[in-house]
N, CA, C and O of each residue as an XYZ file, in Angstrom:
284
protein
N     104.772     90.243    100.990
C     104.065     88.979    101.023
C     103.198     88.860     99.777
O     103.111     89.798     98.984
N     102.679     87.928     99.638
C     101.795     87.340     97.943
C     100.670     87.981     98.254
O      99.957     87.701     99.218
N     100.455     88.940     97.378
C      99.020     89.517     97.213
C      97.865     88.378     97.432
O      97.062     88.633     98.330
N      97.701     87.246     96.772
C      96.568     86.238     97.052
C      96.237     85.970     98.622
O      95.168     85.548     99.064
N      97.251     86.268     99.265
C      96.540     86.140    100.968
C      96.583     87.009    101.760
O      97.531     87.711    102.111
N      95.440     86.989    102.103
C      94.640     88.503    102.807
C      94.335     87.848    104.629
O      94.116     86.699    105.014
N      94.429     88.957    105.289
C      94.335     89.052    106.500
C      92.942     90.267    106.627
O      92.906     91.412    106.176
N      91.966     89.567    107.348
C      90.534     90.562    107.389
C      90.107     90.282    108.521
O      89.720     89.121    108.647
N      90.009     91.210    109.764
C      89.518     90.621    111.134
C      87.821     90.410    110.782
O      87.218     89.688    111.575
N      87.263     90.830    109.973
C      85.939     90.460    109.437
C      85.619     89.131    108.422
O      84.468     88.977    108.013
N      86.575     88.283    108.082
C      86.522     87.812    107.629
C      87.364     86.220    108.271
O      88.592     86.140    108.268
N      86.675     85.332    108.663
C      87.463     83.856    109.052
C      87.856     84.584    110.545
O      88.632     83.819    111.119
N      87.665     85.459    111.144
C      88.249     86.269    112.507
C      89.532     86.485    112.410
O      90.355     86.416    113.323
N      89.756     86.810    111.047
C      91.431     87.899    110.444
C      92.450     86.662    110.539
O      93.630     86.805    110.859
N      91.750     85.214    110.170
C      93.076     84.017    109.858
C      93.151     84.535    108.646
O      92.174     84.979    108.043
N      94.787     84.502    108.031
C      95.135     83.939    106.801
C      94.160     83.468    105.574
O      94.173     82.251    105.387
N      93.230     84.310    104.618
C      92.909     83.442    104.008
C      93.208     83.302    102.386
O      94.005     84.200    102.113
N      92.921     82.614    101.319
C      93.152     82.941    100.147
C      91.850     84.230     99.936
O      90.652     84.241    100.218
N      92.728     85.187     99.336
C      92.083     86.668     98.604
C      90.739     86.434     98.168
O      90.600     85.494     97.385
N      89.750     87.059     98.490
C      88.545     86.787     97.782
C      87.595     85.722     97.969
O      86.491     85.677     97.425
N      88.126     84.763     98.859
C      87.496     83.523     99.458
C      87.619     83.733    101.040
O      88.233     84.596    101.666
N      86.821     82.642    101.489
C      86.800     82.567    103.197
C      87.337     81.196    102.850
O      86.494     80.302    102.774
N      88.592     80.886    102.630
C      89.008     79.360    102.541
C      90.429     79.612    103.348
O      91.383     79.592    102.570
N      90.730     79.805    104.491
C      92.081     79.623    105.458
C      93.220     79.096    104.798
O      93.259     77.994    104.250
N      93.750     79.566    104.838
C      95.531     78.984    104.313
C      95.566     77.681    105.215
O      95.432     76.616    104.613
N      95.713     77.649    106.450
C      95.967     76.566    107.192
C      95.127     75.396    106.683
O      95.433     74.345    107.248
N      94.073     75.271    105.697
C      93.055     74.657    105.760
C      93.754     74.156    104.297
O      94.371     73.099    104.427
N      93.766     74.626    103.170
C      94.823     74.315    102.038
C      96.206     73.906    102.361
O      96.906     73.223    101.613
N      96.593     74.400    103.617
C      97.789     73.197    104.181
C      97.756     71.674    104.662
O      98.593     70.838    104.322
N      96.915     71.491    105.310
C      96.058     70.736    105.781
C      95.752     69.624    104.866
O      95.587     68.522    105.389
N      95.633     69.744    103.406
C      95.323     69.052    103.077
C      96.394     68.366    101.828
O      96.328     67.352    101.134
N      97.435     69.549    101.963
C      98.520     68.892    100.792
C      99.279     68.225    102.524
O     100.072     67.339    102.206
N      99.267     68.322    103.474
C      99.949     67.758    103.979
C      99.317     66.065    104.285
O     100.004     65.072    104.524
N      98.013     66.136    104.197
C      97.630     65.204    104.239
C      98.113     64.065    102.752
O      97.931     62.850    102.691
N      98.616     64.776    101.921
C      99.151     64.001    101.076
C      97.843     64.303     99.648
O      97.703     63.423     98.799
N      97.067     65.509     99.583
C      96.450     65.426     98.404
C      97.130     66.373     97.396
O      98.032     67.162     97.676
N      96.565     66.182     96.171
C      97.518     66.821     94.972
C      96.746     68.176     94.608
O      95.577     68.394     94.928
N      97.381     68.856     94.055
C      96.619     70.003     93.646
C      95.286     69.852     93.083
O      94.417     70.720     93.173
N      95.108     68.455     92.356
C      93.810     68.696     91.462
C      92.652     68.524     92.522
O      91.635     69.217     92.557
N      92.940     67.581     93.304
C      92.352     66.840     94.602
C      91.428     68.398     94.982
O      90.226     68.667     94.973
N      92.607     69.153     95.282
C      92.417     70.458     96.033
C      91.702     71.096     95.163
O      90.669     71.285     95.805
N      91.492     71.699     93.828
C      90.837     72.225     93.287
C      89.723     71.709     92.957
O      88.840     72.483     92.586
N      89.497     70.520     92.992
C      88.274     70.157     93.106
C      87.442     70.340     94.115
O      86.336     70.838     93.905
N      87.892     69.918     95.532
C      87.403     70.395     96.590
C      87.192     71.691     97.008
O      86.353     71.951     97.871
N      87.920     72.582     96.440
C      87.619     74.153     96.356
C      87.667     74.592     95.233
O      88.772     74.933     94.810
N      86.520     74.726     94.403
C      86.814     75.165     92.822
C      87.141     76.671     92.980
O      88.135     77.061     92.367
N      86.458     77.558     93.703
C      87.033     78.844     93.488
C      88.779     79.293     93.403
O      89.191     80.445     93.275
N      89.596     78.093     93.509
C      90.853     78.286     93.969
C      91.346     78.087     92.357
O      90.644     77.877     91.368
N      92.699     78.220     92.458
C      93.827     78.108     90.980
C      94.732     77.996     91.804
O      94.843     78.489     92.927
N      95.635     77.087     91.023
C      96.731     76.659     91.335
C      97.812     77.896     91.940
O      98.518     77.517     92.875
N      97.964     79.064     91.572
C      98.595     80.062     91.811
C      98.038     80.389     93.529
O      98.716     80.774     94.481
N      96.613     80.078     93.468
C      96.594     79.991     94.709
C      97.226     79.375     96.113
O      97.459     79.932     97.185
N      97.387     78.181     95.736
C      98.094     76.733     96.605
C      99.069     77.154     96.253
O      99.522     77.281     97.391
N     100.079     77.612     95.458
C     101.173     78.020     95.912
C     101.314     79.343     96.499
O     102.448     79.565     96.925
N     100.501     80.245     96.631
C     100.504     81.321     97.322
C     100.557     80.780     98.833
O     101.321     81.280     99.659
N      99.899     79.980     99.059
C      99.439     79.107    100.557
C     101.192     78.530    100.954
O     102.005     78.586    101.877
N     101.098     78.154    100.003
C     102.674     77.200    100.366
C     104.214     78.554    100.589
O     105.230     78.471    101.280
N     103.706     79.697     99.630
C     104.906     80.847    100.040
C     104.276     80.992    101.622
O     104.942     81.155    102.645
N     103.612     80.943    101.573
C     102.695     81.913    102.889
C     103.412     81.212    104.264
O     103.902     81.871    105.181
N     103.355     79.467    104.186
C     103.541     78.653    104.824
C     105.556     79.124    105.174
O     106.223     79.333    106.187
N     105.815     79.100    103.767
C     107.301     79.137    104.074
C     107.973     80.224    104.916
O     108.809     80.145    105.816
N     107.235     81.459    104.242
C     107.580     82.219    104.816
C     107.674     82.613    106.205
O     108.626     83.271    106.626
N     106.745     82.243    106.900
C     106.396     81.969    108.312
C     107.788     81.244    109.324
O     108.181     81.479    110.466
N     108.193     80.388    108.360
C     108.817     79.101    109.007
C     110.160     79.962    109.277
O     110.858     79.913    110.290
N     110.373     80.843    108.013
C     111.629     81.669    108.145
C     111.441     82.802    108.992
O     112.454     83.501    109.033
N     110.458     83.236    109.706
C     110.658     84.157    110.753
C     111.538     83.982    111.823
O     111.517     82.796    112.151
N     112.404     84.728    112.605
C     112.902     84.485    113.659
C     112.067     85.320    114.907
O     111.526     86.424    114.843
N     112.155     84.504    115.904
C     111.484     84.416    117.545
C     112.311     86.061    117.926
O     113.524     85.855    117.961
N     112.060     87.213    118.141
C     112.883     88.027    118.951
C     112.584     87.816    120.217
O     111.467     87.730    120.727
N     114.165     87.696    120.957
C     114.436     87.672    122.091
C     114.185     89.017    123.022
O     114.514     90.054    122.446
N     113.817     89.133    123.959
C     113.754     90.069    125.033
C     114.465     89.987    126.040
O     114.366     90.825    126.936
């Protein structure tokens, strides 16, 4: 998985977040889904870089490609 997103039960209560920030992946989803653009987003979170939001967006994908195991 992308080094930029970290899992910390001390940190956000161990959601997903970007590395080095308390800013939730789901929360940078959230808002390109709402239809804003990267700059939108970096403005609203300056600690972030673009490498970030796409770290969010592998993060996102990757998820989607998990499969459910059956029992």
């Amino acid at each position: 998985m992308n080094p930029r997103i970290a899992s910390d039960p001390n940190i956000c209560g161990g959601e997903p977040c970007v590395k080095g920030t308390r800013v939730p992946v789901h929360i940078i989803l959230s808002h390109m889904a709402a239809g804003e653009n990267y700059e939108t987003i970096l403005k609203n979170f300056p600690r972030l870089t673009i490498e970030d939001i796409k770290a969010c967006l592998e993060y996102a994908s990757f998820l989607a490609t998990e499969k459910l195991a059956v029992a």
